[in-house]
VEXDREN-2710 file (C-alpha; in Angstrom, 1 decimal):
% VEXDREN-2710
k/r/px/py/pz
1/UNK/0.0/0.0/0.0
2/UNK/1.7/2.9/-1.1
3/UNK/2.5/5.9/1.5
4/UNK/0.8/9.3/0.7
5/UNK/3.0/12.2/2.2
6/UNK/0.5/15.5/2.7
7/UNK/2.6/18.9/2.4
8/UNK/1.3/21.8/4.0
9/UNK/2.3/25.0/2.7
10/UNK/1.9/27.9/4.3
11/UNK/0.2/31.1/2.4
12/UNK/2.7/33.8/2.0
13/UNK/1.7/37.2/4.1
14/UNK/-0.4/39.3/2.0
15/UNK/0.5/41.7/0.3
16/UNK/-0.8/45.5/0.2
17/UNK/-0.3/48.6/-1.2
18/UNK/1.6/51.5/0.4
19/UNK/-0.7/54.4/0.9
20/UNK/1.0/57.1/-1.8
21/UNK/3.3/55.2/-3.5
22/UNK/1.2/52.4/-4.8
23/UNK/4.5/49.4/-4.1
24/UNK/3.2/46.0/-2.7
25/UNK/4.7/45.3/1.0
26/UNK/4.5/42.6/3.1
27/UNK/1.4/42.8/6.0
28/UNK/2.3/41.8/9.1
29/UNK/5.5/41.6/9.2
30/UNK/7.6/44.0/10.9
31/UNK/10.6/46.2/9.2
32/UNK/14.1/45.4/10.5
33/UNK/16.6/48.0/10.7
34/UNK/20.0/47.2/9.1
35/UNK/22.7/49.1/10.1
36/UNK/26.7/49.6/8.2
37/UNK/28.2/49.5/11.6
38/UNK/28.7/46.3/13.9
39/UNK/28.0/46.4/17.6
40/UNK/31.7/46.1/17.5
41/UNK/32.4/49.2/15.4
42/UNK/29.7/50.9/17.9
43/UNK/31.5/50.2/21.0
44/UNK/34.5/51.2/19.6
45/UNK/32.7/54.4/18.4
46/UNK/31.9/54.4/22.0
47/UNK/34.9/54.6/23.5
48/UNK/36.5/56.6/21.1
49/UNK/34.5/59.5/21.8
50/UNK/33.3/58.9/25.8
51/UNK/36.7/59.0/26.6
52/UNK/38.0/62.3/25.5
53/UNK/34.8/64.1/26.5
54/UNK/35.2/62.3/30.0
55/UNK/39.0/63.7/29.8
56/UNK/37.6/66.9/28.9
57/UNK/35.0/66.8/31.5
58/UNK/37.8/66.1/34.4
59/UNK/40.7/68.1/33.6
60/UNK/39.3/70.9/31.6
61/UNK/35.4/72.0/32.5
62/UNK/35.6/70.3/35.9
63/UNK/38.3/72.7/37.4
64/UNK/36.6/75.5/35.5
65/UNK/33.4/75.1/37.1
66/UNK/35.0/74.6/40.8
67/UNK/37.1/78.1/40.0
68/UNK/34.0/79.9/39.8
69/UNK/32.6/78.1/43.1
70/UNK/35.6/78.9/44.5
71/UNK/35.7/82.9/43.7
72/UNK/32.5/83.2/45.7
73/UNK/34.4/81.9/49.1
74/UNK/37.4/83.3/50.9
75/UNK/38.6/79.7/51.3
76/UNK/42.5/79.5/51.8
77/UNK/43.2/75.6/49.6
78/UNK/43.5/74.1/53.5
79/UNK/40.5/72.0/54.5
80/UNK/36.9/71.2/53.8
81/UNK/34.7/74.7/52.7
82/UNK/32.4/75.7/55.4
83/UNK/29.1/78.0/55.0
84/UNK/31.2/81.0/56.2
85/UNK/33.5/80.9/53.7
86/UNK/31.4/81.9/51.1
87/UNK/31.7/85.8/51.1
88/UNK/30.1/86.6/47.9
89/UNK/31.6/88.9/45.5
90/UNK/33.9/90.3/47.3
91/UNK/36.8/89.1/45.9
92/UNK/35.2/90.4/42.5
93/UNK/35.1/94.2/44.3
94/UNK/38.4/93.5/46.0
95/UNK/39.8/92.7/42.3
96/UNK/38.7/95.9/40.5
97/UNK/38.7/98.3/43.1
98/UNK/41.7/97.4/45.6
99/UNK/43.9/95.4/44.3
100/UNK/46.8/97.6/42.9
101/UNK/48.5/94.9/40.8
102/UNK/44.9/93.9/38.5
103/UNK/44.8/96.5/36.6
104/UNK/49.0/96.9/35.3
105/UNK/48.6/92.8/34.9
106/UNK/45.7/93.7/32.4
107/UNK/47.5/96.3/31.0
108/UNK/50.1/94.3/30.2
109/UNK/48.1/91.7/28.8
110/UNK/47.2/94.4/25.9
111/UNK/50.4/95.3/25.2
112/UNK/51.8/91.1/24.7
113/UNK/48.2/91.5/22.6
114/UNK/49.8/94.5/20.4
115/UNK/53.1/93.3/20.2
116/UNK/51.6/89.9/18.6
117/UNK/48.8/91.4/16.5
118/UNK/51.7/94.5/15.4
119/UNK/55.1/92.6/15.3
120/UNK/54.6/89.2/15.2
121/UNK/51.9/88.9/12.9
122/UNK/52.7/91.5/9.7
123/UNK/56.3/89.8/9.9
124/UNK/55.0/86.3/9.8
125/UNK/52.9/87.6/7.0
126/UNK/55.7/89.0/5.3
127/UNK/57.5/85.6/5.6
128/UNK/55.0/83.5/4.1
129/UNK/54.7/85.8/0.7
130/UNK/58.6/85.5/0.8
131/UNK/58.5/81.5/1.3
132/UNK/55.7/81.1/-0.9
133/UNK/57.5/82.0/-3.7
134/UNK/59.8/79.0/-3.4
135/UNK/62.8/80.0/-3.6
136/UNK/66.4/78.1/-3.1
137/UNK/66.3/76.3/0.4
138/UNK/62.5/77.7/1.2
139/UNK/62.4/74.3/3.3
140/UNK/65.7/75.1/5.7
141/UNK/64.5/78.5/5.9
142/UNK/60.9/77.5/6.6
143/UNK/62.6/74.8/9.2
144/UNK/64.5/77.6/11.2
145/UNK/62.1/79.7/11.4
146/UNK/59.9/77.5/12.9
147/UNK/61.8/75.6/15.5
148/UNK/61.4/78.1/18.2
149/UNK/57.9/76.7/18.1
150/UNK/58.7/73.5/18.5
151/UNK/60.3/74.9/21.7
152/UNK/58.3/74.7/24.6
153/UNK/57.6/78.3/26.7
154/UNK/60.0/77.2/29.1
155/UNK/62.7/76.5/27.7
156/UNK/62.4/79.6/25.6
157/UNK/62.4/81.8/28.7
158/UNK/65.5/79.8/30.1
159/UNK/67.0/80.4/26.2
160/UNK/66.4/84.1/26.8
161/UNK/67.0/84.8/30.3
162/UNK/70.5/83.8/29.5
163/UNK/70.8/86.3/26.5
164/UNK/69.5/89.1/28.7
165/UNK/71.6/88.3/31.7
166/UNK/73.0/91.1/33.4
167/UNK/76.7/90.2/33.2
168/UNK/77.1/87.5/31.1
169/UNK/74.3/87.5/28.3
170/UNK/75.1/88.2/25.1
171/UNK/72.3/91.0/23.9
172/UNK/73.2/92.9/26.6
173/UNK/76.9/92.4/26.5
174/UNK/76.9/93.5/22.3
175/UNK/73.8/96.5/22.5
176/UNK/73.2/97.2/26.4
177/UNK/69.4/96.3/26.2
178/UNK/67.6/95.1/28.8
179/UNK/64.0/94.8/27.6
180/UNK/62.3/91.1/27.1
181/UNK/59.2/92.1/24.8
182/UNK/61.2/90.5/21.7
183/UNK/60.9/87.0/23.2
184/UNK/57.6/85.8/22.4
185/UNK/57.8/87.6/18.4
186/UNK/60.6/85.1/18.4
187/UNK/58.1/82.6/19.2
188/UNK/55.0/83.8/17.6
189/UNK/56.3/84.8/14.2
190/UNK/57.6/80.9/13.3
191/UNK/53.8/79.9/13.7
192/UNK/52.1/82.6/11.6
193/UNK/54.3/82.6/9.3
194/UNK/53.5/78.7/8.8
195/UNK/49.7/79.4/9.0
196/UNK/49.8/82.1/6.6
197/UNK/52.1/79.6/4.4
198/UNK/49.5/77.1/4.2
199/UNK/46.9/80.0/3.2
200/UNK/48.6/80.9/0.6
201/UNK/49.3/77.5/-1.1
202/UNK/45.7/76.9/-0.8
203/UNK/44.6/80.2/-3.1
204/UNK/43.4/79.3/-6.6
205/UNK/46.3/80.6/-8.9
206/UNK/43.8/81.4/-11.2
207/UNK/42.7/84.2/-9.4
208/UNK/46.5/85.5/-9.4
209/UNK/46.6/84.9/-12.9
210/UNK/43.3/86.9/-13.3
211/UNK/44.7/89.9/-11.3
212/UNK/48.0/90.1/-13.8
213/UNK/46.0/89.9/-16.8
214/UNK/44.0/92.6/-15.6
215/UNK/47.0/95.0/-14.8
216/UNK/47.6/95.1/-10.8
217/UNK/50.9/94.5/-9.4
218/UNK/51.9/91.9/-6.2
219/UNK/51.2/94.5/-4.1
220/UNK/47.3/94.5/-5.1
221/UNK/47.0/91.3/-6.0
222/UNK/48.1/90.4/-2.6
223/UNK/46.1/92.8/-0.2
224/UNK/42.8/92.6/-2.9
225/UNK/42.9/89.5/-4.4
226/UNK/44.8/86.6/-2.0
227/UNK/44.3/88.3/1.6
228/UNK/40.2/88.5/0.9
229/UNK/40.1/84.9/-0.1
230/UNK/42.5/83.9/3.0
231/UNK/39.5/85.0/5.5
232/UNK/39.3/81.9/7.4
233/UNK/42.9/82.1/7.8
234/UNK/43.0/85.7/9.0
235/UNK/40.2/84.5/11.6
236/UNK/42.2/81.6/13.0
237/UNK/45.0/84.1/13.4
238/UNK/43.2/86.8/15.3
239/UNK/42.1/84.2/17.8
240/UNK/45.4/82.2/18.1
241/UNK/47.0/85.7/18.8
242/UNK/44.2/86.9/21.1
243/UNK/44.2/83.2/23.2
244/UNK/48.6/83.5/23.1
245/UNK/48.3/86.9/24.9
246/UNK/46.0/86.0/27.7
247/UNK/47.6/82.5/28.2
248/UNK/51.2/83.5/28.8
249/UNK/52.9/82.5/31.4
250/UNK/55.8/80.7/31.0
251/UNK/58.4/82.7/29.9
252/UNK/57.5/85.8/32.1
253/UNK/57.5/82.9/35.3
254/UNK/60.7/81.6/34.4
255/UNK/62.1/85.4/34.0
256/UNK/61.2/87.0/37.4
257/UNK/58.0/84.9/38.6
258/UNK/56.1/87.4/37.4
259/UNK/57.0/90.1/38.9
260/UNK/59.1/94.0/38.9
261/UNK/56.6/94.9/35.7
262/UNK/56.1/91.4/34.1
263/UNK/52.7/90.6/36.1
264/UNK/50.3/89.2/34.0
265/UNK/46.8/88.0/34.7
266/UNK/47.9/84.4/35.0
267/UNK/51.0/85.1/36.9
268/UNK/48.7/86.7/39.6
269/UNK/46.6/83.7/39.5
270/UNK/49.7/81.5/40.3
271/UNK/51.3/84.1/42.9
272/UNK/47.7/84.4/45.3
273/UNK/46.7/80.6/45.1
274/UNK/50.0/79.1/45.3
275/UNK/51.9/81.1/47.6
276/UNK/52.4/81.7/51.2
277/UNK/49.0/83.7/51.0
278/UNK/47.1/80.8/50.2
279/UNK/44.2/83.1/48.8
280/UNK/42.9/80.1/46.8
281/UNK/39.3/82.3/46.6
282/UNK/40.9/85.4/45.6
283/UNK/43.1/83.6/42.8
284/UNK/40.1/81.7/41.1
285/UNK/38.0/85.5/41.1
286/UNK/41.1/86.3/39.0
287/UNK/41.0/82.9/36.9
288/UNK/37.4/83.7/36.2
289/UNK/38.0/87.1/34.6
290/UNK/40.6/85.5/32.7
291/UNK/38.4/82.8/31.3
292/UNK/35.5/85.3/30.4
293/UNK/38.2/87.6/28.6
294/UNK/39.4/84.5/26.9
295/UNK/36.0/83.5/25.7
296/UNK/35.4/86.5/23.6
297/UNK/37.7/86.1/20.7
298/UNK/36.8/81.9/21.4
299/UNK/33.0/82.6/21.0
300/UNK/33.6/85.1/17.7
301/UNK/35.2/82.4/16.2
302/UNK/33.1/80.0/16.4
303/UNK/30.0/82.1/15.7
304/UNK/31.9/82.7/12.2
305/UNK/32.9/79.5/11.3
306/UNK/28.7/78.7/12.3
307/UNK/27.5/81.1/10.2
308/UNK/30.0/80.4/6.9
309/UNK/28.9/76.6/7.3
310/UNK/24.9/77.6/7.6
END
């Protein structure tokens, strides 16, 4: 007797039309996601990014955040804060009223601004057009004048606190100076003269080509033709410049601590929380104004490069 096998087959899903497209999809049964990247590449992704903002979070934002706490309270850096050491802003009306070495530190401040955004910067400029016209050994020339960036601060204020040494140093042994305001255009000019390099080897030559046929020397080609279309550049600059000015601290510290008409903003944050004063409240009021200051040229930047990408 011969076996009879039954099959059952099961009825596909049916099908129906997508409202406003009129394609046939499967009913009833649900979509799946597919996605390029593995759970793998995810974790990775993960950690890739969690970490540095973590980082950030720690070592960059954290201490910012307990600075300002900390300029609200006369706390000295020794023990736990107590309600009575909060004191308000007092240290704020203490700063800009009594405190004879603020407004000199700020003062100074402007002029490490002027001598950047004056010297520093028209001379690195002036380099760049000179290099970019690559002439014999534009690469030693280009490495020279940049190794005093590779320097760190410190060991360029060592560098020049040897040259400037009373007896023994050789600037004032030759020409009898004894002014330090040259030390960070020494610095400075190796980095905008590579910045405005790069600028310029990114311009279209067209457009310089354009400019000749139409009659204008390198003189107006440069300042209305190349310098326009370096905009972004010019940006970056201003607010490398800016952020170098209110930053330094290094060389002047390593010179005289800071002191005998070198204060700075940040060497009186360092000389009234770490010192025998222990005015750890007083010092972060000072931090704060710096980091407001610092934000201006920091927020008009990015605002710019927002608005050009919009």
């Amino acid at each position: 007797m011969a076996e009879t096998t039954s099959t059952t087959s099961v009825a596909p899903a049916p099908a129906v039309i997508k409202p406003g497209t009129g394609a046939l999809v499967a009913a009833g049964r649900p979509r799946r996601r597919y996605s390029l990247l593995t759970r793998h590449d995810k974790l990775l992704l993960t950690l890739m990014v969690g970490i540095p903002l973590l980082l950030d979070l720690i070592l960059i934002w954290g201490p910012a955040a307990a600075s300002v706490g900390f300029s609200f309270t006369n706390w000295s850096g020794i023990g736990a804060i107590s309600p009575g050491n909060f004191i308000g802003v007092k240290n704020y009306q203490n700063l800009f009223t009594s405190y004879i070495f603020f407004w000199p530190a700020l003062r100074h401040n402007l002029i490490w601004l002027a001598f950047l955004s004056l010297v520093s910067t028209p001379l690195g400029m002036f380099l760049a057009v000179l290099l970019d016209r690559e002439i014999r050994g534009t690469r030693v020339y280009q490495s020279v004048l940049f190794l005093p960036v590779v320097l760190s601060l410190a060991v360029v204020g060592f560098i020049w606190e040897l040259q400037y040494a009373p007896s023994e140093g050789f600037i004032n042994n030759a020409f009898g100076l004894v002014e330090s305001h040259r030390i960070i255009d020494w610095r400075h000019v190796g980095y905008i003269m590579v910045l405005y390099l790069a600028g310029l080897k990114s311009v279209d030559p067209s457009l310089r080509e354009a400019a000749k046929v139409d009659g204008a020397n390198e003189r107006q080609t440069f300042f209305s033709v190349v310098l326009p279309v370096m905009a972004p550049i010019n940006i970056v600059i201003v607010v490398v410049t800016a952020i170098e000015s209110l930053r330094a601290f290094d060389i002047v510290y390593i010179i005289n601590r800071g002191k005998n008409g070198l204060e700075l903003l940040s060497t009186l944050i360092t000389n009234n929380s770490i010192s025998e004063a222990s005015l750890v409240g007083f010092g972060s009021a000072i931090a704060v104004v710096l980091l407001v200051i610092s934000l201006v040229p920091i927020v008009t930047f990015l605002s710019t490069v927002s608005r050009e990408r919009a």
